[in-house]
N, CA, C and O atoms as a GROMACS GRO file, in nm:
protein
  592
    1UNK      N    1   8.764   8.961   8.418
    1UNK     CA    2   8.894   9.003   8.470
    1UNK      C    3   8.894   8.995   8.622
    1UNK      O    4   8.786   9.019   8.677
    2UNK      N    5   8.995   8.967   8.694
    2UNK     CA    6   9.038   8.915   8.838
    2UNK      C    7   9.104   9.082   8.891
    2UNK      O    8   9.202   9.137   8.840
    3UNK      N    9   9.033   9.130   8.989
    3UNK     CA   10   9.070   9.228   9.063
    3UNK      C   11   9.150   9.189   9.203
    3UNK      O   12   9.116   9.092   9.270
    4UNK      N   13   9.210   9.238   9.224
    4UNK     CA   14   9.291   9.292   9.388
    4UNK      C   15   9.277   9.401   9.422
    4UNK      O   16   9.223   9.491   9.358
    5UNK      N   17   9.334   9.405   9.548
    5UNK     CA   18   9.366   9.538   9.629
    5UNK      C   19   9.496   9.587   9.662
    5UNK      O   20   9.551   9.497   9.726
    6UNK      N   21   9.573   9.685   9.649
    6UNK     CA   22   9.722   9.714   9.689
    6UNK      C   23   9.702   9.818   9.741
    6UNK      O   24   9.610   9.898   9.723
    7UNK      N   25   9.828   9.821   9.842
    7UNK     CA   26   9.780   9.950   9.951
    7UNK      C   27   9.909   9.992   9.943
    7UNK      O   28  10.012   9.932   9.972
    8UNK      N   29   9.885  10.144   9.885
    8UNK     CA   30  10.082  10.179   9.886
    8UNK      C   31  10.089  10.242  10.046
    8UNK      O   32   9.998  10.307  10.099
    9UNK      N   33  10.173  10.218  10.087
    9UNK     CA   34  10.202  10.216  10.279
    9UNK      C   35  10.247  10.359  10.251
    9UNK      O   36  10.286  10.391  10.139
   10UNK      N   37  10.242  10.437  10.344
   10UNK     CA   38  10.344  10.539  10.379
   10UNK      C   39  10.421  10.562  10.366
   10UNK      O   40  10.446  10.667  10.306
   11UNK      N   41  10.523  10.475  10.416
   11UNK     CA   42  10.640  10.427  10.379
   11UNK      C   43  10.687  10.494  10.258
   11UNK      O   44  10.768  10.586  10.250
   12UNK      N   45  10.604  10.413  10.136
   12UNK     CA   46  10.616  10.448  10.016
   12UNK      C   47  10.617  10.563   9.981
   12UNK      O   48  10.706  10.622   9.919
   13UNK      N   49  10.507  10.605  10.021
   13UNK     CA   50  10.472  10.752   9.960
   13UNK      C   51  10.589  10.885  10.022
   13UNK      O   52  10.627  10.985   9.961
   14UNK      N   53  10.631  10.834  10.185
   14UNK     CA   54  10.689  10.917  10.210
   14UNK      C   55  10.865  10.943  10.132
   14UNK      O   56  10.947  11.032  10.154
   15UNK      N   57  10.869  10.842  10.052
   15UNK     CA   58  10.989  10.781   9.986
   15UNK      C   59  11.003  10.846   9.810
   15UNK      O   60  11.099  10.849   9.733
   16UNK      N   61  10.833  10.901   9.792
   16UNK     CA   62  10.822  10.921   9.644
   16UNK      C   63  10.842  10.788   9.578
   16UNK      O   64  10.936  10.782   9.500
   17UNK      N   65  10.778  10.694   9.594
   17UNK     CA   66  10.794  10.570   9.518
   17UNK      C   67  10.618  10.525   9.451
   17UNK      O   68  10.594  10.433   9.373
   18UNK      N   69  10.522  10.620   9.510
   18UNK     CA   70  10.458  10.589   9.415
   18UNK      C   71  10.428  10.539   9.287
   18UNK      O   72  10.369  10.434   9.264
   19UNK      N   73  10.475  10.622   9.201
   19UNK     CA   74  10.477  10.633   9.022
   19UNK      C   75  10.559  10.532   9.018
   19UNK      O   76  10.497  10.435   8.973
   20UNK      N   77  10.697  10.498   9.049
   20UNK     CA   78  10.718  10.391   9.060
   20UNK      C   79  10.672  10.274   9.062
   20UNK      O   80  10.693  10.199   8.967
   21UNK      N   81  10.611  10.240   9.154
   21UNK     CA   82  10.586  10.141   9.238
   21UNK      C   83  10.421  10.090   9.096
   21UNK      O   84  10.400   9.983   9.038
   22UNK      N   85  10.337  10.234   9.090
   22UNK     CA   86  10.229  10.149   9.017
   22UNK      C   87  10.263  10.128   8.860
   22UNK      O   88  10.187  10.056   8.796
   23UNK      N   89  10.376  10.190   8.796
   23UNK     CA   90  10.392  10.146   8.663
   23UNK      C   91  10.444  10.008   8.660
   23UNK      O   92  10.419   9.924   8.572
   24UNK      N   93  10.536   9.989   8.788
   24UNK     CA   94  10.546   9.811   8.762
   24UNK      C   95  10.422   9.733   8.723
   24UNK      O   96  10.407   9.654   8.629
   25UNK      N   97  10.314   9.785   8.842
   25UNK     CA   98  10.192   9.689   8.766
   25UNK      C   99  10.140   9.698   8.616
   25UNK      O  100  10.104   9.615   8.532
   26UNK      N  101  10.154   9.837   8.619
   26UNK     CA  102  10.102   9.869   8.475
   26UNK      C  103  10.188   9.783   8.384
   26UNK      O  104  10.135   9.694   8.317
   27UNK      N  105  10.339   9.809   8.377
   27UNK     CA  106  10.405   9.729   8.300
   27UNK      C  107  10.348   9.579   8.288
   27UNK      O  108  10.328   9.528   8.178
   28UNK      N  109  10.323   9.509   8.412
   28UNK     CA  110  10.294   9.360   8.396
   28UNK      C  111  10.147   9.338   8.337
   28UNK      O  112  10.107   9.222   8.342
   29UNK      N  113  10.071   9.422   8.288
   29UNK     CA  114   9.926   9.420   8.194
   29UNK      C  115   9.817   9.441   8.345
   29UNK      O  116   9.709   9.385   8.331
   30UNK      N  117   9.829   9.489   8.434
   30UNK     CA  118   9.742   9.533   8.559
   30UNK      C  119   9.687   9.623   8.525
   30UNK      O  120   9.762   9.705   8.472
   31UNK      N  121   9.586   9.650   8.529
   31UNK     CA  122   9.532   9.776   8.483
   31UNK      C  123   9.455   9.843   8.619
   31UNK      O  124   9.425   9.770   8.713
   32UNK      N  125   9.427   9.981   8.619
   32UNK     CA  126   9.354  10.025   8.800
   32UNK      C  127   9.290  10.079   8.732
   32UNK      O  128   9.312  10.149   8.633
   33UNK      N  129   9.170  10.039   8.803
   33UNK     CA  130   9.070  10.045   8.768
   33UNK      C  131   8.983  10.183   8.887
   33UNK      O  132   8.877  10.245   8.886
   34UNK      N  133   9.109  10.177   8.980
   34UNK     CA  134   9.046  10.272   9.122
   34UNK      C  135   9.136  10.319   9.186
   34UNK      O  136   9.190  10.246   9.268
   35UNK      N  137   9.176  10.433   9.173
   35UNK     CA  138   9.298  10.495   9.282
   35UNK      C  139   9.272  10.587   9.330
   35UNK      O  140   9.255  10.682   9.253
   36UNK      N  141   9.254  10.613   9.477
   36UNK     CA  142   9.240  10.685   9.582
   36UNK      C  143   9.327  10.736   9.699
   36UNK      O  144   9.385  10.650   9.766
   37UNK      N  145   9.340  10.842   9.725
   37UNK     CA  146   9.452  10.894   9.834
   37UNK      C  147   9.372  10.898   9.919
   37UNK      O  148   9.265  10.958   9.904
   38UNK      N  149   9.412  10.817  10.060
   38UNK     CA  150   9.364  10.792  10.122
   38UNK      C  151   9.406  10.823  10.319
   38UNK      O  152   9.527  10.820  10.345
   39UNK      N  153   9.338  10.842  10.403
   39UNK     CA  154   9.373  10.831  10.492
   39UNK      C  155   9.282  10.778  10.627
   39UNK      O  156   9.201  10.835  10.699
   40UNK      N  157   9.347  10.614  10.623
   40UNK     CA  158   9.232  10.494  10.706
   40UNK      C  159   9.225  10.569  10.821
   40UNK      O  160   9.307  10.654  10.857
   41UNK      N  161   9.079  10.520  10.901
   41UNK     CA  162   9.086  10.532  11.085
   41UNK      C  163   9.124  10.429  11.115
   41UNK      O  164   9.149  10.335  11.039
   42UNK      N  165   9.133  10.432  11.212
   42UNK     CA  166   9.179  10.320  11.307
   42UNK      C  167   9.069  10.194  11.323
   42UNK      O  168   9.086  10.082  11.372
   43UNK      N  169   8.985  10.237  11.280
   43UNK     CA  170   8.867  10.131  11.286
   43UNK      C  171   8.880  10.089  11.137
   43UNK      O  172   8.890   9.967  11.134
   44UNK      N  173   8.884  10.128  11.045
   44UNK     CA  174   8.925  10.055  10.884
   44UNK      C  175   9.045   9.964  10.924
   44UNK      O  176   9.039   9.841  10.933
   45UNK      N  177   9.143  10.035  10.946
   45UNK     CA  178   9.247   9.931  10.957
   45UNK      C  179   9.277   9.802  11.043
   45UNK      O  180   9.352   9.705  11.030
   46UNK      N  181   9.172   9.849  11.150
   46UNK     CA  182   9.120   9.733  11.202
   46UNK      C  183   9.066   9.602  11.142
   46UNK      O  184   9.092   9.481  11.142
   47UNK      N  185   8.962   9.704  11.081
   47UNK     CA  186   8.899   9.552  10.967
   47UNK      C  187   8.950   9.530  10.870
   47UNK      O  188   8.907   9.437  10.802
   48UNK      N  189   9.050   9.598  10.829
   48UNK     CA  190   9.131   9.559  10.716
   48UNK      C  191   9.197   9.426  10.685
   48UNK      O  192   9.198   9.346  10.592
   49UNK      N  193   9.278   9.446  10.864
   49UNK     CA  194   9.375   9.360  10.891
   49UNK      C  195   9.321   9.251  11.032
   49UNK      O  196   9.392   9.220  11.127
   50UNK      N  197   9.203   9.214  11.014
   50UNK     CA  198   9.117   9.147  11.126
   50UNK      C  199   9.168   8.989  11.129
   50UNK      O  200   9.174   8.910  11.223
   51UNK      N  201   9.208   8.970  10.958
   51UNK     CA  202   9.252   8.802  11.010
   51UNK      C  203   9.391   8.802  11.089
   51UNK      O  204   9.453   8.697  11.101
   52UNK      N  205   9.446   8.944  11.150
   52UNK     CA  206   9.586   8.887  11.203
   52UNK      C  207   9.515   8.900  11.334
   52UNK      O  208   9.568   8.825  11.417
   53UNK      N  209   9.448   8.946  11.368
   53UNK     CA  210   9.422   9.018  11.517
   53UNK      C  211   9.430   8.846  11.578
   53UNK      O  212   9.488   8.839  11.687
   54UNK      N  213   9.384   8.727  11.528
   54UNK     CA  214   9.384   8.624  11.667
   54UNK      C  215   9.550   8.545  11.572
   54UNK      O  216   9.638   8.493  11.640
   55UNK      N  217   9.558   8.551  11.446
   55UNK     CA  218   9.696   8.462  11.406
   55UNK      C  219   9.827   8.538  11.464
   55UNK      O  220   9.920   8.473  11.512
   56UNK      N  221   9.829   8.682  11.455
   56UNK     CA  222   9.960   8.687  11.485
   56UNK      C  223   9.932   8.874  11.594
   56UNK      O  224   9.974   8.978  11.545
   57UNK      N  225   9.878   8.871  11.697
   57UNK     CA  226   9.828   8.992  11.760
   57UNK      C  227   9.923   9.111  11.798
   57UNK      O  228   9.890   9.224  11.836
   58UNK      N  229  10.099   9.037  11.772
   58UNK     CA  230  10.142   9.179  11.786
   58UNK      C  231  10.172   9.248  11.631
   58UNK      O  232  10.220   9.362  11.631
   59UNK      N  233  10.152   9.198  11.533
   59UNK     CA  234  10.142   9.213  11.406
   59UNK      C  235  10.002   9.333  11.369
   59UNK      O  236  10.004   9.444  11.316
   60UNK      N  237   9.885   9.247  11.428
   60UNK     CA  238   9.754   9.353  11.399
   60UNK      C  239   9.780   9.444  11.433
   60UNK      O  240   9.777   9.543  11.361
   61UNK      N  241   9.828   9.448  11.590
   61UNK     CA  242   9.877   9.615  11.657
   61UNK      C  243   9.934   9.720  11.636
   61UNK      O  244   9.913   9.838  11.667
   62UNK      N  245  10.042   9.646  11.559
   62UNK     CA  246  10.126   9.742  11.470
   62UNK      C  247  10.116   9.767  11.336
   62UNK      O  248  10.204   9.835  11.284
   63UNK      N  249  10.032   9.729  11.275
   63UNK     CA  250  10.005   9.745  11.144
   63UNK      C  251   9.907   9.872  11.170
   63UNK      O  252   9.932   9.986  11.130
   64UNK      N  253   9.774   9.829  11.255
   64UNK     CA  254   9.686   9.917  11.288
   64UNK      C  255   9.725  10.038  11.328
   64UNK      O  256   9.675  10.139  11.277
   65UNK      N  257   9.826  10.045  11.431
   65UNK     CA  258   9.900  10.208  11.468
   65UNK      C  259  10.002  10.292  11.355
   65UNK      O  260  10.021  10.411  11.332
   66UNK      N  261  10.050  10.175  11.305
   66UNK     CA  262  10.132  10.233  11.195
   66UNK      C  263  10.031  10.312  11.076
   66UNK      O  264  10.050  10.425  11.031
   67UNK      N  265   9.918  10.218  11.042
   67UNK     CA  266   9.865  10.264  10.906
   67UNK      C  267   9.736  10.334  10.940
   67UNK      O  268   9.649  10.346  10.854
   68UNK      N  269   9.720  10.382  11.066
   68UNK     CA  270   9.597  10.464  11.055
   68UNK      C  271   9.626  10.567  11.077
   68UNK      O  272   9.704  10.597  11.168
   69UNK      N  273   9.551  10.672  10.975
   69UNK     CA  274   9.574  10.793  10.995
   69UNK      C  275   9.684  10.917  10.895
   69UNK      O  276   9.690  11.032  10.852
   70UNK      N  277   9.749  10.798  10.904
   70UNK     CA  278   9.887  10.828  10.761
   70UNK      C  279   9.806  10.785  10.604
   70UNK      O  280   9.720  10.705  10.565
   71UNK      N  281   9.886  10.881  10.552
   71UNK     CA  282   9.847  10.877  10.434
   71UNK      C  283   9.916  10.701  10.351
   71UNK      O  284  10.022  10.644  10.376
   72UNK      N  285   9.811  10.662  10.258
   72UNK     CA  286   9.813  10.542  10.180
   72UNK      C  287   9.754  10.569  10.058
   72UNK      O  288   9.678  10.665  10.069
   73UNK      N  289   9.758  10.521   9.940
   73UNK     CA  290   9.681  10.503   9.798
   73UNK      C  291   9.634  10.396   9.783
   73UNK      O  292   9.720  10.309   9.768
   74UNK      N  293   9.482  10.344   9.779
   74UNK     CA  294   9.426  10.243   9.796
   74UNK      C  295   9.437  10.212   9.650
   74UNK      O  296   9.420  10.309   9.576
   75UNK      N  297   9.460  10.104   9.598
   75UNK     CA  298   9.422  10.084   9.451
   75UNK      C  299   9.386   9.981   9.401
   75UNK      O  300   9.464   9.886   9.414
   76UNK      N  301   9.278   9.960   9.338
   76UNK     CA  302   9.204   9.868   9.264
   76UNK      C  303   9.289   9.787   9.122
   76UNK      O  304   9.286   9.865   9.027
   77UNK      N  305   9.337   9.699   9.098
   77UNK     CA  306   9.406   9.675   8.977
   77UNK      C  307   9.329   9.495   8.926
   77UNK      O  308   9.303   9.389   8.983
   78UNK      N  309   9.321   9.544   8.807
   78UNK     CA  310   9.280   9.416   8.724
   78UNK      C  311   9.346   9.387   8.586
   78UNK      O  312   9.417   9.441   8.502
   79UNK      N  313   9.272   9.257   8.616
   79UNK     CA  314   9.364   9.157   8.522
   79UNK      C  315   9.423   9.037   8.478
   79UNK      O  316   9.532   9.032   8.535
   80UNK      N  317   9.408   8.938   8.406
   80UNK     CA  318   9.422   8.810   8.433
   80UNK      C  319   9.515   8.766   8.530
   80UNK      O  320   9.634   8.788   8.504
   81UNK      N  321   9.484   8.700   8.647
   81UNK     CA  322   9.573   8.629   8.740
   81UNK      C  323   9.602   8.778   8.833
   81UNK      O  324   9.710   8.802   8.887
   82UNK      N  325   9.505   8.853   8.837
   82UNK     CA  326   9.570   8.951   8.906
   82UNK      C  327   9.604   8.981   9.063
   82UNK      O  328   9.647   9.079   9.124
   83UNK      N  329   9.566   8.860   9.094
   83UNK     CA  330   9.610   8.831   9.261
   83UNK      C  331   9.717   8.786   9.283
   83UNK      O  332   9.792   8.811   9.377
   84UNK      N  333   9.730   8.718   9.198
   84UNK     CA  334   9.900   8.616   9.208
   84UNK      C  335   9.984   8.736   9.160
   84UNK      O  336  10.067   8.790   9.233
   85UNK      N  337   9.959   8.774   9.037
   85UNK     CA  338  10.084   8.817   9.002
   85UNK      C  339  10.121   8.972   9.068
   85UNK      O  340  10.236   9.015   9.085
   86UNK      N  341   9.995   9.044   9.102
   86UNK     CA  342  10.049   9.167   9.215
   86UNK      C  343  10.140   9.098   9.317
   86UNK      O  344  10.255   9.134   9.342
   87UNK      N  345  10.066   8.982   9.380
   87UNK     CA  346  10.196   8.940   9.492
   87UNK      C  347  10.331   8.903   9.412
   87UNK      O  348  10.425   8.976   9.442
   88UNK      N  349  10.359   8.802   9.314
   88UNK     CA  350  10.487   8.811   9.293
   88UNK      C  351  10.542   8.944   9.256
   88UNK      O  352  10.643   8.979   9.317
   89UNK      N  353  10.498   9.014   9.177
   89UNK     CA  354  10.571   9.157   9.176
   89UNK      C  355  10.594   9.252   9.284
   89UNK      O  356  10.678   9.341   9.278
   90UNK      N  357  10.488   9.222   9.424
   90UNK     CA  358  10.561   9.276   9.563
   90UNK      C  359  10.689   9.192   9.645
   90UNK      O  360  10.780   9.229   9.720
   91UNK      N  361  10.665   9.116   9.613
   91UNK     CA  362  10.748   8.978   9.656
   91UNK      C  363  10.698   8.961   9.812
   91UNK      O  364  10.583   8.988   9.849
   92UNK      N  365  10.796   8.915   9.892
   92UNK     CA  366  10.744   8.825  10.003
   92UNK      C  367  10.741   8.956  10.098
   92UNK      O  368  10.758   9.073  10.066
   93UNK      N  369  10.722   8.914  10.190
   93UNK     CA  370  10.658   9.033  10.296
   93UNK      C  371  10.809   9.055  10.354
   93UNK      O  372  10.862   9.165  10.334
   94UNK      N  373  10.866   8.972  10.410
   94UNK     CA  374  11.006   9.100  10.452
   94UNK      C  375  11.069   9.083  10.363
   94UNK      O  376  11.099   8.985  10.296
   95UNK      N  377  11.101   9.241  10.361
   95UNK     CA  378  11.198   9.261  10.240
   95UNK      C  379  11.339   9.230  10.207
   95UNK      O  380  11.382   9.245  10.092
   96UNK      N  381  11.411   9.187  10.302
   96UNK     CA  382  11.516   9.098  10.317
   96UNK      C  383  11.544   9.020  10.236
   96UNK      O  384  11.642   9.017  10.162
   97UNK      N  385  11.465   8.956  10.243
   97UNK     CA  386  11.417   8.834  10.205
   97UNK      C  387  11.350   8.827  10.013
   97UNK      O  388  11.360   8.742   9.925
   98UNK      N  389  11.296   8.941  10.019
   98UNK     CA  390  11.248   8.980   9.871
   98UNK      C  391  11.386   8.964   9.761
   98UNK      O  392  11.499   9.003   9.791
   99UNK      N  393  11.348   8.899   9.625
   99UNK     CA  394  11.429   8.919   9.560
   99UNK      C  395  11.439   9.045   9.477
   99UNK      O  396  11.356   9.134   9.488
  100UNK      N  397  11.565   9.053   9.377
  100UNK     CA  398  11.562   9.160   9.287
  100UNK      C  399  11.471   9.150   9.223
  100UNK      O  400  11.439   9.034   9.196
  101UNK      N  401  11.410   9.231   9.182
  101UNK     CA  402  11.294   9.276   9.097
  101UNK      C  403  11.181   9.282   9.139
  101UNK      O  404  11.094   9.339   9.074
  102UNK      N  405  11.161   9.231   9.241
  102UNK     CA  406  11.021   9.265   9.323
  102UNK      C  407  11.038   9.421   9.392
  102UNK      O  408  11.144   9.482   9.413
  103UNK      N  409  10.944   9.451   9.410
  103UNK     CA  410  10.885   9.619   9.439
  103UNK      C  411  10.974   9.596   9.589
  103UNK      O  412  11.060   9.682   9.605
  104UNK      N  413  10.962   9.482   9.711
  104UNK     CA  414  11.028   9.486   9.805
  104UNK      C  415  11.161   9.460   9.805
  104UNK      O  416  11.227   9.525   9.887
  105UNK      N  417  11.245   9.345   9.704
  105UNK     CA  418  11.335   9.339   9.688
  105UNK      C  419  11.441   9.486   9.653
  105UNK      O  420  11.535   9.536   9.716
  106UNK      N  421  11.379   9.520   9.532
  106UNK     CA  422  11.452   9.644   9.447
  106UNK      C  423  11.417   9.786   9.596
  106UNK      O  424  11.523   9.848   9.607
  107UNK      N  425  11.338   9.829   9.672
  107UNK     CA  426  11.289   9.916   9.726
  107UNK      C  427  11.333   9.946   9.881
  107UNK      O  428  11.364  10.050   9.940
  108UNK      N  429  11.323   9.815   9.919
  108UNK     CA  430  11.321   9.852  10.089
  108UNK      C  431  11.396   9.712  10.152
  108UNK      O  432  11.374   9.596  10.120
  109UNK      N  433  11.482   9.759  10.242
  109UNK     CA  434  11.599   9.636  10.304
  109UNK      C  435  11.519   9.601  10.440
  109UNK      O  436  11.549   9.494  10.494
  110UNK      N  437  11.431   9.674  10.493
  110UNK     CA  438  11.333   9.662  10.654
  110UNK      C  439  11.382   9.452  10.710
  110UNK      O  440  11.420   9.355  10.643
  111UNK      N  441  11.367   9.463  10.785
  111UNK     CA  442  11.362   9.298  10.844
  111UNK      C  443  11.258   9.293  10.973
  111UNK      O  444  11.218   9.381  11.050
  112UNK      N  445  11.237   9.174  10.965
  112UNK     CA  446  11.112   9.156  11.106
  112UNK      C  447  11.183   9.168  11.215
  112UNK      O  448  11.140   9.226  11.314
  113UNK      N  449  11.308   9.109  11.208
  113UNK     CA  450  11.413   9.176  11.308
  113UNK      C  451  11.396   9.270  11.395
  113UNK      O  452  11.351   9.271  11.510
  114UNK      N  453  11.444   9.360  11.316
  114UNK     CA  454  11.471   9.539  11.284
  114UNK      C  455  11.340   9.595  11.342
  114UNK      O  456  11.341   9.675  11.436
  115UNK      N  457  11.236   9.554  11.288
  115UNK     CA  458  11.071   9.600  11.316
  115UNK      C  459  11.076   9.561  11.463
  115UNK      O  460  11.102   9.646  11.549
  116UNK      N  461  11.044   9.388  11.503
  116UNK     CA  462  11.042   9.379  11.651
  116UNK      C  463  11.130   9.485  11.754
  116UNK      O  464  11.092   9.544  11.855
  117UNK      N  465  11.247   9.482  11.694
  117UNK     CA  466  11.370   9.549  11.808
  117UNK      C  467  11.333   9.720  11.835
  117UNK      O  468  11.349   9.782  11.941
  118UNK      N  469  11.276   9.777  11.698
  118UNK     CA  470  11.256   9.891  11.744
  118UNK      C  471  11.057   9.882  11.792
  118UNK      O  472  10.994   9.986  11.807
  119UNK      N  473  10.999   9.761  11.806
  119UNK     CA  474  10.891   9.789  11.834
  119UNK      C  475  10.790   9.867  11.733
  119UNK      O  476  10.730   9.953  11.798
  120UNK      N  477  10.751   9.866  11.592
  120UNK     CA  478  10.689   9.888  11.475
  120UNK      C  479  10.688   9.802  11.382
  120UNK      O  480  10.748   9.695  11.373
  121UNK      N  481  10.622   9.847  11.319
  121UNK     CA  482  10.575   9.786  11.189
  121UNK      C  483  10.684   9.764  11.098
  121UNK      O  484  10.783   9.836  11.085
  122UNK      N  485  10.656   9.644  11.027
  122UNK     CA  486  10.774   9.646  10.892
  122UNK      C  487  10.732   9.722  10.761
  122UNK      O  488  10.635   9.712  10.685
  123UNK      N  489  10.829   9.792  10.764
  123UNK     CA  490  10.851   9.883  10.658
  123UNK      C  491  10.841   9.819  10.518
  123UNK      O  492  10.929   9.837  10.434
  124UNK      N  493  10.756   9.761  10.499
  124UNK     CA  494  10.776   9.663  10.354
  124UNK      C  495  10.660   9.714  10.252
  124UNK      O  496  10.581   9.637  10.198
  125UNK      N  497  10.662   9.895  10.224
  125UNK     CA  498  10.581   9.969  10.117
  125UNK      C  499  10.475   9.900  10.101
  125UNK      O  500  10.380   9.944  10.166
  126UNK      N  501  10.457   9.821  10.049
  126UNK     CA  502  10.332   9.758   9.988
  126UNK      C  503  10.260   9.677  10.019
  126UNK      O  504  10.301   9.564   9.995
  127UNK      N  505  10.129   9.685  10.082
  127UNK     CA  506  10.014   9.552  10.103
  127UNK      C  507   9.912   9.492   9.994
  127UNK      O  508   9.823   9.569   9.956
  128UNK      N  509   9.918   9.372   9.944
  128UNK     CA  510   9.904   9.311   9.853
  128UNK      C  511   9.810   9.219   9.878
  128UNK      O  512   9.838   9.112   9.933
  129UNK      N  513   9.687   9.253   9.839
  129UNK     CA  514   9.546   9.095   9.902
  129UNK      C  515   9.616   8.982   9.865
  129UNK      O  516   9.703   8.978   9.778
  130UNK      N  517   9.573   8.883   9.940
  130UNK     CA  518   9.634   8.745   9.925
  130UNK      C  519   9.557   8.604   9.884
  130UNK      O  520   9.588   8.489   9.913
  131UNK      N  521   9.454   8.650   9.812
  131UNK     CA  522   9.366   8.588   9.747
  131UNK      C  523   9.259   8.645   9.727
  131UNK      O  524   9.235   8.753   9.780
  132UNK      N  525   9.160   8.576   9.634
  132UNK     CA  526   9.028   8.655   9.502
  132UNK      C  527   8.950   8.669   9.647
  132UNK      O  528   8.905   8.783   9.658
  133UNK      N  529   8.923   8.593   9.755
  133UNK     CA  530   8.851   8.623   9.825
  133UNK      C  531   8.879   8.727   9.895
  133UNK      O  532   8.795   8.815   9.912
  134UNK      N  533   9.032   8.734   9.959
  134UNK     CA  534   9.048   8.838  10.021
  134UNK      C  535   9.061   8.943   9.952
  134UNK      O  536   9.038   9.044  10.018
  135UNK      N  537   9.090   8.965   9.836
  135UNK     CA  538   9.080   9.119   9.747
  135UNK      C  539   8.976   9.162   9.733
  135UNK      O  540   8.970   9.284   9.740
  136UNK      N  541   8.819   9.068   9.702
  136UNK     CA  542   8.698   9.098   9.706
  136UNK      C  543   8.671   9.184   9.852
  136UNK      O  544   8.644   9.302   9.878
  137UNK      N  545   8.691   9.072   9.924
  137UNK     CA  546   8.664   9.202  10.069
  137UNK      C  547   8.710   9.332  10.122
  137UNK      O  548   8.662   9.423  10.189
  138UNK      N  549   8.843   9.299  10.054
  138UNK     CA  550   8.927   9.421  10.089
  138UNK      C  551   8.939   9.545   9.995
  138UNK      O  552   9.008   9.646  10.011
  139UNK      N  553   8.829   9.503   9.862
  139UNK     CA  554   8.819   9.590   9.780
  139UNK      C  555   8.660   9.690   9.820
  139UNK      O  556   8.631   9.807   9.794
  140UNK      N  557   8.579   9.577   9.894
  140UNK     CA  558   8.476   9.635   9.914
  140UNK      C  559   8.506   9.700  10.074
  140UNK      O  560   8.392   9.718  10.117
  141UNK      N  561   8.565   9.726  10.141
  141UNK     CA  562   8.658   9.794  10.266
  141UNK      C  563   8.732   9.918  10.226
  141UNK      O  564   8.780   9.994  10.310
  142UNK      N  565   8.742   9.941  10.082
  142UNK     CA  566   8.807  10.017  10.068
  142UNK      C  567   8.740  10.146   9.951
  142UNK      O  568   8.769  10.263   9.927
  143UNK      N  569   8.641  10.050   9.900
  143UNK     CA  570   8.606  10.171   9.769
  143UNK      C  571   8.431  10.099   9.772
  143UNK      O  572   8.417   9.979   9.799
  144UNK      N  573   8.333  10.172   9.747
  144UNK     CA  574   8.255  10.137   9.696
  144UNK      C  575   8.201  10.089   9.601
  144UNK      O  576   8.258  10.142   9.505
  145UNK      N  577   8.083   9.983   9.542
  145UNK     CA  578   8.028   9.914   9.464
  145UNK      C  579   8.086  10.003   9.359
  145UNK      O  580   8.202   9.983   9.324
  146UNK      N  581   8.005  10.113   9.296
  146UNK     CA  582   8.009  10.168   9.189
  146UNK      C  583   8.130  10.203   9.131
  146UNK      O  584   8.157  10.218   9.012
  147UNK      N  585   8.219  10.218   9.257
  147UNK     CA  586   8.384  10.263   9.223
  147UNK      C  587   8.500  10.174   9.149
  147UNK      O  588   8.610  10.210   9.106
  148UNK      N  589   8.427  10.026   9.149
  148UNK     CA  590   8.473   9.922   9.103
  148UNK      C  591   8.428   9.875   8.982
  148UNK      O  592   8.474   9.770   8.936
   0.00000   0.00000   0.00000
């Protein structure tokens, strides 16, 4: 079975969209295998989010200030194809842009817009690994061997 990583944002939680948000996976045959309430330092979220720091640097900055320190639910979910299909069920990263039925579409209207103009992060609930490699790392960043 194919594991990921999903990170319910703040956002979320401050919204009560949790339970929400993880029975979609459950509904789509995801199973979690690891759920933790969590609250990153600033140095996790650093390495969390290290491949933006040279692709897109005002992105790392604000992800990093936004998500450290605030509460998140780290969660482990498996399952055939379970990288792909957590991302289509978050849908695309701004939520604008997300269609109906995705967790961003149905959830949150945020735009990169909106984010630049007020200077923060996009509000788009959910971070979703973006491949087996990157869920592997970001699963071992987030929970230990045995926890998996």
């Amino acid at each position: 079975m194919e594991k990921t990583l999903i990170l319910l944002k703040s956002d979320a939680l401050e919204r009560g969209l949790a339970g929400v948000i993880l029975a979609r996976f459950e509904v789509a045959n995801l199973r979690i295998v690891n759920l933790e309430y969590r609250l990153p330092s600033r140095s996790q979220m650093e390495q969390h989010y290290a491949d933006l720091k040279e692709r897109n640097p005002r992105a790392f900055q604000r992800n990093v200030r936004y998500m450290a320190n605030k509460p998140v639910i780290a969660v482990v979910l498996a399952g055939a194809n379970a990288v792909q299909k957590a991302r289509a069920l978050v849908g695309p990263t701004e939520p604008s842009s997300a269609p109906p039925g995705t967790i961003r579409g149905d959830f949150s209207s945020d735009t990169i817009s909106l984010a630049d103009a007020q200077n923060r992060s996009l509000f788009n609930l959910v971070h979703a690994a973006d491949s087996v490699d990157s869920a592997r790392n970001e699963i071992a960043l987030w929970f230990s061997p045995e926890e998996t």
